[in-house]
N, C-alpha and C positions, 0 to 999 in steps of 0.2 A: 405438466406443472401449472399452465396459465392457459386457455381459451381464447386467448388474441394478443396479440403482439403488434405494438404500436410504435415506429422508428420516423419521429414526427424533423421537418426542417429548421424549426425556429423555436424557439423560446414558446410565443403567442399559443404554438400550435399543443406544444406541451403542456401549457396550464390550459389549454381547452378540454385539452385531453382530460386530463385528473379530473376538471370541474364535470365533464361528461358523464364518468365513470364513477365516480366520487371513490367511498370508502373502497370498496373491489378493485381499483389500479394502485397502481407502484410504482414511480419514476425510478430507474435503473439509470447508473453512470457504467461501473464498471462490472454492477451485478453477482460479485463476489459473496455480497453476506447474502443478498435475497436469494440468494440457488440453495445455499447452503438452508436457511431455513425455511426454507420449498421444500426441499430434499426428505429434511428431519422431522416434518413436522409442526415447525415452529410457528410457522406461521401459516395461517390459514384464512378462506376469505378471501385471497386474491389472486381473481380470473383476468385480470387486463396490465400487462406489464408494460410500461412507456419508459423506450432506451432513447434517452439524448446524445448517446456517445458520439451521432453524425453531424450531432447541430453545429457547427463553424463557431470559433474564435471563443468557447467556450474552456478554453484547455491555457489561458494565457494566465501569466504572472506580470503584474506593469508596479510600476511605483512612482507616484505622483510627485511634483518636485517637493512637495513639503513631508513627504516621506514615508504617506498612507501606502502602503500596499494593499494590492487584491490580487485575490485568488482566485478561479473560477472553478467551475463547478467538474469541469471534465479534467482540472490536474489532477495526476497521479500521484502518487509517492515519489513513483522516479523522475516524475518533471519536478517535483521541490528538488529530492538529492542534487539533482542537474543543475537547478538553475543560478546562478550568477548571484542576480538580486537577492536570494533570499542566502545562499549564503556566506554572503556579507554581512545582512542586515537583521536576519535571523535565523540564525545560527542554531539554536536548539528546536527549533524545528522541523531543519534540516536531518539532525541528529535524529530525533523523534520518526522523522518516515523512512529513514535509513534501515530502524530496527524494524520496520511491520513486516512480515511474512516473509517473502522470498522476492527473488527478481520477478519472477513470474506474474506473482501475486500483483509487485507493487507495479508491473506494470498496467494491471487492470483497476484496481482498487484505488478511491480518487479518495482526497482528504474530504472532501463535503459526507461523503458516505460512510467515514470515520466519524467523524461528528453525529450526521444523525442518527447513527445506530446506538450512538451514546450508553456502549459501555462502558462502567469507569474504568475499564481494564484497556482500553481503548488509547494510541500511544499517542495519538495529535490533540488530543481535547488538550493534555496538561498544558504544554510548552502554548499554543492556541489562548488557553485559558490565562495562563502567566503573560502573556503580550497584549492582552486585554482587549482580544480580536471580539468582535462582532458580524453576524451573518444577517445577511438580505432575502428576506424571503420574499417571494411573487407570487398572488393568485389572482383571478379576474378582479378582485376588488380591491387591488394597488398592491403596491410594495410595502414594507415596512422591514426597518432595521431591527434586530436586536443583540444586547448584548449576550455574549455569550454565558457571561456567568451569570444571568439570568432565563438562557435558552434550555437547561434540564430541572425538568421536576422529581426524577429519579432514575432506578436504575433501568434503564432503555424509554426512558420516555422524557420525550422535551413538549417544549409551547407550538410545534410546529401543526398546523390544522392540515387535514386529509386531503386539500384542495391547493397546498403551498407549495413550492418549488424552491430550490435554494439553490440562489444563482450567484452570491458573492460572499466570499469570507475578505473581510478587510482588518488591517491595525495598523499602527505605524509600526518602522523598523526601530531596531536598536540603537541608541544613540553611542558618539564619540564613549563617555562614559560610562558606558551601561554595559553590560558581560553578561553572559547566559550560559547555562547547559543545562542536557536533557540526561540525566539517566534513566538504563529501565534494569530491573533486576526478573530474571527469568530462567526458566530450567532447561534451555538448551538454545545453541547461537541463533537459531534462526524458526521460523514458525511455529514462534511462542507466546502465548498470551502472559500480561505483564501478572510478575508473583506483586513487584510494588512497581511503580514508576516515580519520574520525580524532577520537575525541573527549578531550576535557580537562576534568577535574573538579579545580581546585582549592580546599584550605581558607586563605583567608587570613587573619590575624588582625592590624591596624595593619602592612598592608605585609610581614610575615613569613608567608613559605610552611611552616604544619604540615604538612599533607600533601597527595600529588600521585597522581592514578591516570592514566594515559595510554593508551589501549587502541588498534589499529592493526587495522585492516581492508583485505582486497584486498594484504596484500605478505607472506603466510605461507599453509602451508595452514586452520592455523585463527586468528581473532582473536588478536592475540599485544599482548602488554604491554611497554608500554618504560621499562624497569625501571631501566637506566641512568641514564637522565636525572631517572625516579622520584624515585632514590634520591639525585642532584646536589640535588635541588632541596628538596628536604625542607630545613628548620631556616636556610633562607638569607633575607635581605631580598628582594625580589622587585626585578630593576633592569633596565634595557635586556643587560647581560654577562650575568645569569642566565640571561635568555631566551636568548640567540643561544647558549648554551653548551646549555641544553638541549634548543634546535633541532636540533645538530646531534647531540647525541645521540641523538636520534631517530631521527635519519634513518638513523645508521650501525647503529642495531637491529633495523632490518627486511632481512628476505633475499627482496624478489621478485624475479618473474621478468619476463623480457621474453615480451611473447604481443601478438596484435593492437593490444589498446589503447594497450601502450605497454613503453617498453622500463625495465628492472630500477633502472636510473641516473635514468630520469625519474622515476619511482617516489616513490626515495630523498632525490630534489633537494626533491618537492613534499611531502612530510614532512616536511623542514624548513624550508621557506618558509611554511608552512601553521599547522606547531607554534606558530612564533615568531608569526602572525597571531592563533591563538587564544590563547596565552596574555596577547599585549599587551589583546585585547578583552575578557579575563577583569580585567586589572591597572586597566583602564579603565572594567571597567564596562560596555561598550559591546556587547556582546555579541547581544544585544536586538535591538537598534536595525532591521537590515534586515530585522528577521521583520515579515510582516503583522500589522497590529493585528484586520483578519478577513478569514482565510486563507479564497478562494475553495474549496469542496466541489464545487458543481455536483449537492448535496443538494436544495435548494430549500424546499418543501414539503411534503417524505418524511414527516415526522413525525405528519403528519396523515392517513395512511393506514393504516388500523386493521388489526394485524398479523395471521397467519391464527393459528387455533388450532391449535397442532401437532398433529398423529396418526402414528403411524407406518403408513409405506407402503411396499411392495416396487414399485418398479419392472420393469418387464418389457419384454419384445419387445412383447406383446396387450396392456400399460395403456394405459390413456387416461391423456391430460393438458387435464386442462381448465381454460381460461386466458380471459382477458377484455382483447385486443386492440384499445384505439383503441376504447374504451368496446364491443366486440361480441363474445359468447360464444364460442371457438373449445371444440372436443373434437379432440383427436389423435390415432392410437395409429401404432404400429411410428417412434413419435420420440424412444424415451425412450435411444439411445443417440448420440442428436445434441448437438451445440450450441444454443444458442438462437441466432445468427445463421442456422445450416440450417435451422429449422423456420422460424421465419420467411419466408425466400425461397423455399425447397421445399416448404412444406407450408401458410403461409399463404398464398403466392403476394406475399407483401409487399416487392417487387424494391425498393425507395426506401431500404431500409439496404442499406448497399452492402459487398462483403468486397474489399479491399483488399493487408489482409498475412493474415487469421485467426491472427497473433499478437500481436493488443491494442497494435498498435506505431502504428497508422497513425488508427484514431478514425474511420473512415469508417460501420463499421457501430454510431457508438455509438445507443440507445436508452436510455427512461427504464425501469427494472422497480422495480417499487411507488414512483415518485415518484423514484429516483436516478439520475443519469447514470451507464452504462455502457457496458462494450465485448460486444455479442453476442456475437462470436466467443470470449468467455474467461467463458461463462455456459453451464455443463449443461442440456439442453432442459428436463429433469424440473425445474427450480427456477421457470420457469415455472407449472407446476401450483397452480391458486389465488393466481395473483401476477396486478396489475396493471402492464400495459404498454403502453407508448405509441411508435408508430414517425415517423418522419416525415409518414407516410400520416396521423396521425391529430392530425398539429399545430393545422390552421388549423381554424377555427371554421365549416363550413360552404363557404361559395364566399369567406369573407371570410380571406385568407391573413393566421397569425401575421405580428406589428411586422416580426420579424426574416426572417422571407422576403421582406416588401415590401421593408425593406431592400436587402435582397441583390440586388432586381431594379433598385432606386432608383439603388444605388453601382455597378450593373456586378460584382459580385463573386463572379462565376462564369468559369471559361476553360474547361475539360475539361466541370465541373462534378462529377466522379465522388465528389469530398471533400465537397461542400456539402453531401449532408443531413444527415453528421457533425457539421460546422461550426455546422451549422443548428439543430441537437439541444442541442449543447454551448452556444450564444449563446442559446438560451430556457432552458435552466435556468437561466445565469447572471442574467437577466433577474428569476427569478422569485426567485433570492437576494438579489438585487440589484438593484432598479430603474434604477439612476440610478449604474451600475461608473464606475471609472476608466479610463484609456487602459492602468495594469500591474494592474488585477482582468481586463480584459477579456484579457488578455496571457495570463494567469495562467491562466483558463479554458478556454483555446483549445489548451496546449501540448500535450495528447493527442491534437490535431490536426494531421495532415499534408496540405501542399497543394504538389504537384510542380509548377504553371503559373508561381503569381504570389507577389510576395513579401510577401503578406497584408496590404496597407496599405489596398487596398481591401475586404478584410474584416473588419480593425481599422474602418476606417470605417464599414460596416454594421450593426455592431452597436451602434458609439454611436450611429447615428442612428435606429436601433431604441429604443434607449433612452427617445430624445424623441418616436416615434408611440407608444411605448408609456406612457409618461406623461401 
Protein backbone atom coordinates (compact mmCIF):
# COMPACT_ATOMS: atom_id res chain seq x y z
CA UNK A 1 0.00 0.00 0.00
CA UNK A 2 2.89 2.54 0.74
CA UNK A 3 6.81 2.16 -0.25
CA UNK A 4 8.17 3.53 3.16
CA UNK A 5 6.97 3.93 6.38
CA UNK A 6 8.07 6.67 8.54
CA UNK A 7 7.55 6.33 12.81
CA UNK A 8 9.41 9.68 13.36
CA UNK A 9 10.17 10.84 17.60
CA UNK A 10 9.04 14.45 17.54
CA UNK A 11 6.82 16.73 16.06
CA UNK A 12 10.23 18.63 14.02
CA UNK A 13 10.99 15.34 12.76
CA UNK A 14 7.37 14.90 11.20
CA UNK A 15 7.15 18.13 9.37
CA UNK A 16 10.56 17.32 8.06
CA UNK A 17 9.21 14.43 6.97
CA UNK A 18 6.05 15.78 4.86
CA UNK A 19 8.33 18.75 3.62
CA UNK A 20 10.78 15.96 2.30
CA UNK A 21 8.29 13.89 0.79
CA UNK A 22 5.83 16.56 -0.15
CA UNK A 23 2.67 15.68 -2.05
CA UNK A 24 3.45 11.52 -1.95
CA UNK A 25 3.51 11.27 2.30
CA UNK A 26 0.59 11.07 4.58
CA UNK A 27 0.86 11.88 8.26
CA UNK A 28 -1.13 8.91 10.12
CA UNK A 29 -2.43 9.14 13.83
CA UNK A 30 -4.66 6.42 14.13
CA UNK A 31 -4.72 5.42 10.17
CA UNK A 32 -8.25 4.25 10.18
CA UNK A 33 -9.55 6.27 6.99
CA UNK A 34 -6.10 6.25 5.06
CA UNK A 35 -5.95 2.09 5.01
CA UNK A 36 -9.41 2.23 4.04
CA UNK A 37 -8.80 4.53 1.21
CA UNK A 38 -5.50 2.75 0.39
CA UNK A 39 -7.46 -0.37 0.37
CA UNK A 40 -10.37 1.00 -2.15
CA UNK A 41 -8.75 2.96 -4.27
CA UNK A 42 -9.41 6.17 -3.04
CA UNK A 43 -6.66 7.56 -2.72
CA UNK A 44 -3.75 7.46 -4.79
CA UNK A 45 -0.27 8.91 -5.05
CA UNK A 46 0.83 7.94 -1.74
CA UNK A 47 4.16 6.16 -1.45
CA UNK A 48 5.58 7.51 2.04
CA UNK A 49 3.12 7.23 5.10
CA UNK A 50 4.41 9.09 8.51
CA UNK A 51 2.75 7.51 11.79
CA UNK A 52 3.10 10.09 14.83
CA UNK A 53 1.13 7.70 16.99
CA UNK A 54 4.87 7.25 19.09
CA UNK A 55 5.58 10.86 19.39
CA UNK A 56 5.11 11.47 23.42
CA UNK A 57 2.48 13.92 25.15
CA UNK A 58 0.76 14.25 21.82
CA UNK A 59 -2.45 12.26 23.12
CA UNK A 60 -3.21 15.09 26.11
CA UNK A 61 -6.37 17.12 26.94
CA UNK A 62 -5.29 20.31 29.38
CA UNK A 63 -7.52 23.29 29.94
CA UNK A 64 -5.92 26.56 30.79
CA UNK A 65 -7.33 28.47 33.86
CA UNK A 66 -9.34 30.83 31.63
CA UNK A 67 -10.99 27.93 30.20
CA UNK A 68 -9.24 27.40 26.53
CA UNK A 69 -9.00 23.81 25.92
CA UNK A 70 -6.69 21.71 23.80
CA UNK A 71 -6.62 18.86 22.21
CA UNK A 72 -3.94 17.08 20.60
CA UNK A 73 -3.41 15.44 17.76
CA UNK A 74 -2.97 11.69 19.06
CA UNK A 75 -6.51 11.85 21.24
CA UNK A 76 -8.79 9.30 20.43
CA UNK A 77 -12.38 9.27 20.61
CA UNK A 78 -12.18 7.19 23.59
CA UNK A 79 -9.75 9.52 25.33
CA UNK A 80 -12.52 12.44 24.84
CA UNK A 81 -15.53 9.75 25.95
CA UNK A 82 -12.89 9.28 29.05
CA UNK A 83 -11.98 12.26 29.92
CA UNK A 84 -12.96 14.53 32.87
CA UNK A 85 -12.37 18.06 31.39
CA UNK A 86 -14.28 17.63 28.55
CA UNK A 87 -17.03 16.08 30.00
CA UNK A 88 -17.66 18.78 32.09
CA UNK A 89 -17.03 21.33 29.90
CA UNK A 90 -18.07 19.91 26.78
CA UNK A 91 -20.29 17.73 26.78
CA UNK A 92 -21.62 17.39 23.18
CA UNK A 93 -18.60 16.48 22.12
CA UNK A 94 -18.21 14.00 24.16
CA UNK A 95 -21.56 12.79 23.00
CA UNK A 96 -20.26 13.19 19.31
CA UNK A 97 -17.09 10.67 19.66
CA UNK A 98 -19.26 8.33 21.69
CA UNK A 99 -21.18 7.74 18.51
CA UNK A 100 -18.11 7.04 15.87
CA UNK A 101 -17.69 3.56 14.93
CA UNK A 102 -16.97 1.05 17.61
CA UNK A 103 -14.75 0.59 20.65
CA UNK A 104 -12.26 -0.79 18.50
CA UNK A 105 -12.42 1.96 15.96
CA UNK A 106 -12.49 4.61 18.57
CA UNK A 107 -9.66 3.45 20.09
CA UNK A 108 -7.50 4.07 17.14
CA UNK A 109 -9.24 6.88 15.36
CA UNK A 110 -8.17 10.48 16.81
CA UNK A 111 -10.56 13.57 16.56
CA UNK A 112 -7.79 15.53 14.44
CA UNK A 113 -8.28 12.83 11.67
CA UNK A 114 -12.04 13.27 11.94
CA UNK A 115 -11.58 16.78 11.09
CA UNK A 116 -9.20 16.47 8.29
CA UNK A 117 -10.85 13.92 6.43
CA UNK A 118 -13.69 16.51 6.58
CA UNK A 119 -16.71 14.72 5.67
CA UNK A 120 -19.61 16.51 6.47
CA UNK A 121 -20.98 13.30 7.49
CA UNK A 122 -18.07 13.29 9.91
CA UNK A 123 -19.47 13.38 13.89
CA UNK A 124 -16.75 15.83 15.54
CA UNK A 125 -16.57 18.57 12.98
CA UNK A 126 -20.38 19.69 14.27
CA UNK A 127 -20.27 19.76 18.04
CA UNK A 128 -16.23 21.21 17.24
CA UNK A 129 -17.79 23.63 14.88
CA UNK A 130 -20.72 24.85 17.37
CA UNK A 131 -17.88 25.43 20.18
CA UNK A 132 -16.10 27.64 17.82
CA UNK A 133 -12.91 25.51 18.07
CA UNK A 134 -10.02 26.31 15.86
CA UNK A 135 -6.97 24.03 14.75
CA UNK A 136 -3.06 24.89 14.71
CA UNK A 137 -1.45 23.77 11.87
CA UNK A 138 2.68 23.29 11.70
CA UNK A 139 5.02 23.31 8.63
CA UNK A 140 8.65 24.28 8.29
CA UNK A 141 7.58 27.73 7.69
CA UNK A 142 5.65 28.49 11.33
CA UNK A 143 2.59 27.66 12.82
CA UNK A 144 -0.64 29.36 12.07
CA UNK A 145 -4.17 29.16 13.79
CA UNK A 146 -7.22 28.77 12.12
CA UNK A 147 -10.71 28.75 12.52
CA UNK A 148 -12.39 26.06 12.07
CA UNK A 149 -15.33 27.37 10.32
CA UNK A 150 -13.11 28.62 7.97
CA UNK A 151 -10.78 25.48 7.74
CA UNK A 152 -13.25 23.58 4.82
CA UNK A 153 -13.65 24.40 1.43
CA UNK A 154 -15.83 21.51 0.82
CA UNK A 155 -16.77 18.17 0.76
CA UNK A 156 -13.16 16.46 1.85
CA UNK A 157 -11.25 19.27 1.27
CA UNK A 158 -10.07 21.98 3.79
CA UNK A 159 -7.19 25.11 3.63
CA UNK A 160 -4.69 22.50 5.13
CA UNK A 161 -1.34 22.54 2.51
CA UNK A 162 0.40 19.05 1.68
CA UNK A 163 3.42 20.09 4.04
CA UNK A 164 1.11 21.00 7.30
CA UNK A 165 0.63 18.91 10.43
CA UNK A 166 -2.19 19.56 12.89
CA UNK A 167 -1.04 19.52 16.04
CA UNK A 168 -3.80 21.47 18.14
CA UNK A 169 -7.54 21.69 18.24
CA UNK A 170 -8.25 24.36 20.85
CA UNK A 171 -11.82 26.36 22.10
CA UNK A 172 -13.10 27.26 25.32
CA UNK A 173 -15.42 25.22 27.45
CA UNK A 174 -18.91 25.75 28.11
CA UNK A 175 -19.94 28.05 30.45
CA UNK A 176 -22.10 28.05 33.93
CA UNK A 177 -24.91 29.04 31.45
CA UNK A 178 -24.42 27.54 28.35
CA UNK A 179 -25.98 23.73 27.60
CA UNK A 180 -25.17 21.62 24.69
CA UNK A 181 -25.91 18.34 22.86
CA UNK A 182 -24.90 16.47 20.11
CA UNK A 183 -27.38 14.29 18.18
CA UNK A 184 -26.73 12.05 15.32
CA UNK A 185 -29.56 10.16 13.38
CA UNK A 186 -28.30 6.85 11.79
CA UNK A 187 -29.31 3.38 10.40
CA UNK A 188 -27.97 1.24 12.91
CA UNK A 189 -26.46 1.74 16.72
CA UNK A 190 -23.03 1.57 16.10
CA UNK A 191 -20.60 1.78 12.66
CA UNK A 192 -22.70 4.24 11.01
CA UNK A 193 -22.19 7.14 9.02
CA UNK A 194 -24.40 10.10 10.24
CA UNK A 195 -28.00 9.97 7.86
CA UNK A 196 -28.23 13.84 9.52
CA UNK A 197 -26.31 15.04 12.63
CA UNK A 198 -26.75 18.00 14.79
CA UNK A 199 -25.74 19.71 17.73
CA UNK A 200 -27.32 22.68 20.03
CA UNK A 201 -25.49 24.82 22.30
CA UNK A 202 -27.71 27.14 24.14
CA UNK A 203 -27.07 30.19 26.72
CA UNK A 204 -30.02 30.31 29.14
CA UNK A 205 -30.61 32.73 31.61
CA UNK A 206 -34.10 32.29 34.12
CA UNK A 207 -35.79 30.69 31.18
CA UNK A 208 -34.66 33.45 28.47
CA UNK A 209 -32.71 32.34 25.30
CA UNK A 210 -29.40 34.98 24.96
CA UNK A 211 -27.90 33.06 22.51
CA UNK A 212 -28.16 30.05 20.20
CA UNK A 213 -25.57 28.28 17.88
CA UNK A 214 -27.02 25.40 15.86
CA UNK A 215 -24.66 23.68 13.61
CA UNK A 216 -25.92 20.74 11.05
CA UNK A 217 -23.96 17.88 9.55
CA UNK A 218 -24.59 15.31 6.66
CA UNK A 219 -27.47 17.83 4.77
CA UNK A 220 -24.77 20.45 2.92
CA UNK A 221 -21.41 19.82 1.42
CA UNK A 222 -19.75 21.26 4.47
CA UNK A 223 -21.13 21.76 8.16
CA UNK A 224 -23.61 24.57 7.72
CA UNK A 225 -25.41 26.65 10.43
CA UNK A 226 -29.00 27.39 11.03
CA UNK A 227 -29.05 30.67 11.33
CA UNK A 228 -32.69 31.21 10.93
CA UNK A 229 -33.77 29.76 13.70
CA UNK A 230 -30.51 31.10 15.30
CA UNK A 231 -31.59 34.17 14.99
CA UNK A 232 -35.72 33.31 15.97
CA UNK A 233 -34.57 32.27 19.13
CA UNK A 234 -32.28 34.75 20.43
CA UNK A 235 -33.93 37.35 23.08
CA UNK A 236 -37.14 35.00 23.41
CA UNK A 237 -38.54 33.03 26.65
CA UNK A 238 -37.82 29.51 25.83
CA UNK A 239 -41.64 27.66 25.45
CA UNK A 240 -43.04 24.53 23.93
CA UNK A 241 -44.08 27.34 20.39
CA UNK A 242 -40.50 28.49 20.48
CA UNK A 243 -39.14 25.09 20.09
CA UNK A 244 -41.57 23.87 17.35
CA UNK A 245 -41.03 27.20 15.51
CA UNK A 246 -37.32 26.68 15.62
CA UNK A 247 -37.64 23.01 14.77
CA UNK A 248 -38.84 23.75 11.80
CA UNK A 249 -36.65 26.18 10.99
CA UNK A 250 -34.17 24.06 10.98
CA UNK A 251 -35.18 21.87 8.98
CA UNK A 252 -36.11 24.12 6.04
CA UNK A 253 -32.23 25.42 6.34
CA UNK A 254 -30.66 22.53 5.19
CA UNK A 255 -30.44 21.62 1.32
CA UNK A 256 -29.60 17.71 1.36
CA UNK A 257 -29.55 15.31 -0.95
CA UNK A 258 -31.15 12.01 -1.42
CA UNK A 259 -28.21 9.18 -1.76
CA UNK A 260 -28.37 5.57 -0.36
CA UNK A 261 -28.95 6.36 3.23
CA UNK A 262 -31.74 8.33 2.84
CA UNK A 263 -33.74 10.58 0.83
CA UNK A 264 -33.41 14.76 0.90
CA UNK A 265 -37.12 15.02 2.67
CA UNK A 266 -36.13 12.27 5.37
CA UNK A 267 -33.23 14.35 6.07
CA UNK A 268 -35.10 17.56 6.54
CA UNK A 269 -38.14 15.91 8.51
CA UNK A 270 -35.34 14.46 11.10
CA UNK A 271 -33.95 17.86 11.64
CA UNK A 272 -36.77 18.91 12.98
CA UNK A 273 -37.93 16.13 14.93
CA UNK A 274 -34.52 16.02 16.41
CA UNK A 275 -33.88 20.05 16.93
CA UNK A 276 -37.28 20.16 18.93
CA UNK A 277 -35.79 16.80 20.95
CA UNK A 278 -32.50 18.53 21.79
CA UNK A 279 -33.69 21.72 22.62
CA UNK A 280 -36.56 20.40 25.05
CA UNK A 281 -33.60 18.15 26.78
CA UNK A 282 -31.57 21.32 26.89
CA UNK A 283 -34.85 23.31 28.53
CA UNK A 284 -35.02 20.29 30.88
CA UNK A 285 -31.93 19.67 31.74
CA UNK A 286 -32.19 16.28 30.85
CA UNK A 287 -29.77 16.07 28.28
CA UNK A 288 -27.25 13.82 30.40
CA UNK A 289 -29.36 11.59 31.43
CA UNK A 290 -28.95 8.53 28.67
CA UNK A 291 -25.09 9.06 28.44
CA UNK A 292 -23.17 6.29 30.48
CA UNK A 293 -21.97 7.06 33.75
CA UNK A 294 -18.72 4.69 32.38
CA UNK A 295 -18.65 4.58 28.81
CA UNK A 296 -17.28 1.00 27.90
CA UNK A 297 -13.44 1.46 26.02
CA UNK A 298 -12.45 -2.02 25.81
CA UNK A 299 -8.99 -0.12 27.08
CA UNK A 300 -8.77 -2.32 30.06
CA UNK A 301 -5.42 -2.27 31.51
CA UNK A 302 -3.61 -0.41 28.67
CA UNK A 303 -2.32 1.97 31.00
CA UNK A 304 -0.11 -0.16 32.60
CA UNK A 305 2.00 -1.03 29.74
CA UNK A 306 5.05 1.01 29.73
CA UNK A 307 5.06 3.20 26.38
CA UNK A 308 8.20 2.52 23.84
CA UNK A 309 10.60 5.35 23.76
CA UNK A 310 10.25 6.89 20.47
CA UNK A 311 13.25 7.02 17.90
CA UNK A 312 12.79 7.76 14.46
CA UNK A 313 12.66 4.96 11.90
CA UNK A 314 12.42 4.49 8.14
CA UNK A 315 10.45 1.78 7.24
CA UNK A 316 11.43 -0.21 4.24
CA UNK A 317 10.89 -3.25 1.97
CA UNK A 318 14.37 -5.17 4.01
CA UNK A 319 13.18 -3.69 7.69
CA UNK A 320 12.71 -5.75 10.30
CA UNK A 321 9.80 -5.46 12.71
CA UNK A 322 10.23 -6.77 15.75
CA UNK A 323 7.18 -7.34 17.90
CA UNK A 324 6.32 -9.55 20.94
CA UNK A 325 3.22 -11.90 20.01
CA UNK A 326 1.24 -13.86 22.90
CA UNK A 327 4.09 -13.06 25.13
CA UNK A 328 6.94 -14.64 22.00
CA UNK A 329 9.47 -12.60 20.19
CA UNK A 330 8.55 -12.41 16.51
CA UNK A 331 11.28 -10.46 13.79
CA UNK A 332 9.75 -9.85 10.25
CA UNK A 333 10.87 -8.20 7.31
CA UNK A 334 9.29 -7.53 3.64
CA UNK A 335 5.89 -6.62 6.10
CA UNK A 336 6.38 -3.31 6.46
CA UNK A 337 3.86 -2.48 3.74
CA UNK A 338 1.09 -4.74 5.25
CA UNK A 339 -1.69 -4.55 7.66
CA UNK A 340 -1.32 -5.78 10.94
CA UNK A 341 -4.23 -8.35 10.39
CA UNK A 342 -1.71 -9.75 7.20
CA UNK A 343 1.15 -10.22 9.07
CA UNK A 344 -0.40 -11.87 11.56
CA UNK A 345 -2.03 -14.64 9.40
CA UNK A 346 0.71 -14.60 6.73
CA UNK A 347 3.64 -14.13 8.42
CA UNK A 348 2.91 -15.28 11.92
CA UNK A 349 0.86 -17.93 10.77
CA UNK A 350 -1.71 -16.86 13.55
CA UNK A 351 -5.02 -18.00 11.44
CA UNK A 352 -7.44 -17.49 14.98
CA UNK A 353 -7.92 -13.61 14.05
CA UNK A 354 -10.14 -14.02 11.32
CA UNK A 355 -10.70 -11.19 8.17
CA UNK A 356 -13.98 -10.84 7.67
CA UNK A 357 -14.70 -7.35 5.88
CA UNK A 358 -10.61 -5.79 6.21
CA UNK A 359 -12.81 -2.68 6.57
CA UNK A 360 -12.93 -2.39 10.61
CA UNK A 361 -16.80 -3.09 9.96
CA UNK A 362 -17.35 -6.52 11.08
CA UNK A 363 -14.65 -7.10 14.46
CA UNK A 364 -13.85 -10.49 13.49
CA UNK A 365 -10.04 -9.94 13.35
CA UNK A 366 -10.12 -7.66 16.54
CA UNK A 367 -6.82 -8.09 18.88
CA UNK A 368 -5.34 -6.46 21.77
CA UNK A 369 -1.92 -3.93 20.62
CA UNK A 370 -0.29 -2.68 23.82
CA UNK A 371 -3.27 -3.78 26.19
CA UNK A 372 -6.32 -1.94 23.62
CA UNK A 373 -8.84 -3.68 21.70
CA UNK A 374 -8.65 -3.24 18.01
CA UNK A 375 -9.51 -4.04 14.57
CA UNK A 376 -6.14 -5.64 12.75
CA UNK A 377 -7.28 -4.97 9.60
CA UNK A 378 -7.16 -0.83 10.18
CA UNK A 379 -3.63 -1.23 11.97
CA UNK A 380 -0.22 -0.64 9.64
CA UNK A 381 2.15 -3.78 10.10
CA UNK A 382 5.08 -1.33 11.10
CA UNK A 383 2.99 -0.08 14.39
CA UNK A 384 3.60 -3.26 15.56
CA UNK A 385 7.27 -2.73 15.86
CA UNK A 386 8.15 -2.86 19.59
CA UNK A 387 4.27 -3.06 20.57
CA UNK A 388 2.73 -5.65 22.47
CA UNK A 389 0.03 -7.99 21.15
CA UNK A 390 -2.10 -10.31 22.01
CA UNK A 391 -4.29 -12.60 19.54
CA UNK A 392 -6.80 -15.17 20.36
CA UNK A 393 -3.91 -17.73 20.18
CA UNK A 394 -2.58 -16.25 23.26
CA UNK A 395 -5.91 -15.74 25.54
CA UNK A 396 -6.04 -18.76 27.68
CA UNK A 397 -3.54 -19.53 30.36
CA UNK A 398 -1.91 -22.66 29.29
CA UNK A 399 -4.38 -25.89 28.58
CA UNK A 400 -6.80 -23.84 31.11
CA UNK A 401 -9.11 -21.79 28.47
CA UNK A 402 -9.92 -17.88 29.47
CA UNK A 403 -13.75 -17.50 31.65
CA UNK A 404 -15.01 -16.33 28.51
CA UNK A 405 -14.16 -19.08 26.16
CA UNK A 406 -15.47 -21.63 28.65
CA UNK A 407 -18.23 -19.59 28.48
CA UNK A 408 -18.88 -19.64 25.01
CA UNK A 409 -18.48 -23.59 24.90
CA UNK A 410 -20.80 -23.68 28.31
CA UNK A 411 -23.82 -21.27 26.45
CA UNK A 412 -23.56 -22.99 23.07
CA UNK A 413 -22.47 -19.65 21.60
CA UNK A 414 -20.99 -20.55 18.47
CA UNK A 415 -22.83 -21.53 14.84
CA UNK A 416 -20.42 -20.84 11.90
CA UNK A 417 -18.16 -19.82 14.65
CA UNK A 418 -16.00 -17.57 12.12
CA UNK A 419 -17.05 -14.21 14.48
CA UNK A 420 -16.15 -15.69 17.91
CA UNK A 421 -12.65 -15.09 18.24
CA UNK A 422 -13.66 -11.33 17.67
CA UNK A 423 -16.39 -11.80 20.21
CA UNK A 424 -14.07 -13.59 22.22
CA UNK A 425 -11.32 -10.69 22.25
CA UNK A 426 -13.85 -7.92 22.66
CA UNK A 427 -15.77 -9.91 25.98
CA UNK A 428 -12.07 -10.40 27.73
CA UNK A 429 -11.29 -6.85 27.59
CA UNK A 430 -14.50 -5.94 28.59
CA UNK A 431 -14.02 -8.49 31.54
CA UNK A 432 -10.93 -6.79 32.51
CA UNK A 433 -12.59 -3.17 32.46
CA UNK A 434 -15.13 -4.49 33.94
CA UNK A 435 -15.56 -7.47 36.14
CA UNK A 436 -18.91 -7.81 37.02
CA UNK A 437 -20.77 -5.47 33.23
CA UNK A 438 -24.25 -5.03 32.92
CA UNK A 439 -26.53 -6.82 30.31
CA UNK A 440 -26.26 -2.74 28.04
CA UNK A 441 -22.03 -2.50 29.09
CA UNK A 442 -21.92 -6.05 27.82
CA UNK A 443 -24.27 -4.50 24.71
CA UNK A 444 -22.09 -1.77 24.50
CA UNK A 445 -18.84 -3.64 23.98
CA UNK A 446 -19.77 -6.05 21.60
CA UNK A 447 -21.35 -3.47 19.00
CA UNK A 448 -17.97 -3.71 16.70
CA UNK A 449 -19.07 -7.07 16.62
CA UNK A 450 -20.77 -8.78 13.88
CA UNK A 451 -22.45 -12.21 13.91
CA UNK A 452 -24.38 -13.26 10.57
CA UNK A 453 -25.89 -16.99 12.38
CA UNK A 454 -27.60 -16.04 15.60
CA UNK A 455 -29.22 -13.27 17.11
CA UNK A 456 -26.48 -12.92 19.99
CA UNK A 457 -28.69 -13.80 23.05
CA UNK A 458 -26.52 -16.61 23.40
CA UNK A 459 -23.56 -14.63 23.35
CA UNK A 460 -25.06 -11.94 25.56
CA UNK A 461 -25.34 -14.90 27.81
CA UNK A 462 -21.70 -16.02 27.79
CA UNK A 463 -20.33 -13.28 28.67
CA UNK A 464 -22.23 -12.70 31.80
CA UNK A 465 -21.63 -16.11 32.74
CA UNK A 466 -18.02 -15.44 32.18
CA UNK A 467 -18.43 -12.75 34.48
CA UNK A 468 -19.35 -15.12 37.41
CA UNK A 469 -16.34 -17.91 36.52
CA UNK A 470 -14.38 -15.14 36.33
CA UNK A 471 -15.19 -13.65 39.65
Amino acid sequence: MWSEYISPSNVDEAVNALSEKGASARIVAGATDLILELERGVRTGVDTVIDISRIRDLDKISREPDGLIHIGPMVTHNDVVSSKILRENAFPLVQACWEVGAPQIRNRATVAGNLITASPANDTITPLMALDASVTLKSKRGERKVKLSDFYTGVRKTVMQPDEVMIDISFYGLKKQEHGTFIKVALRRAQAISVVNLCIIITLEENKIKNTVITLGAVAPKIIRATSAESYMNGKMISDEVIEAAARLTGDSAAPIDDIRATADFRKEMLRVHTRRGLKALWTGSEKLDFPDAPITLTGKANEIKPVKPELIRFSENSEIKTVINQKEYIFKKVSDKTLLRLLREDAGLIGTKEGCAEGECGACTVFLDGKAVMACMVPAPRAHLAEITTIEGLANGENLHPVQEAFIQAGAVQCGYCSPGFIMSAAKLLEEEPQPSKNQIEEAITGNLCRCTGYYKIVKAIEDASFIGG
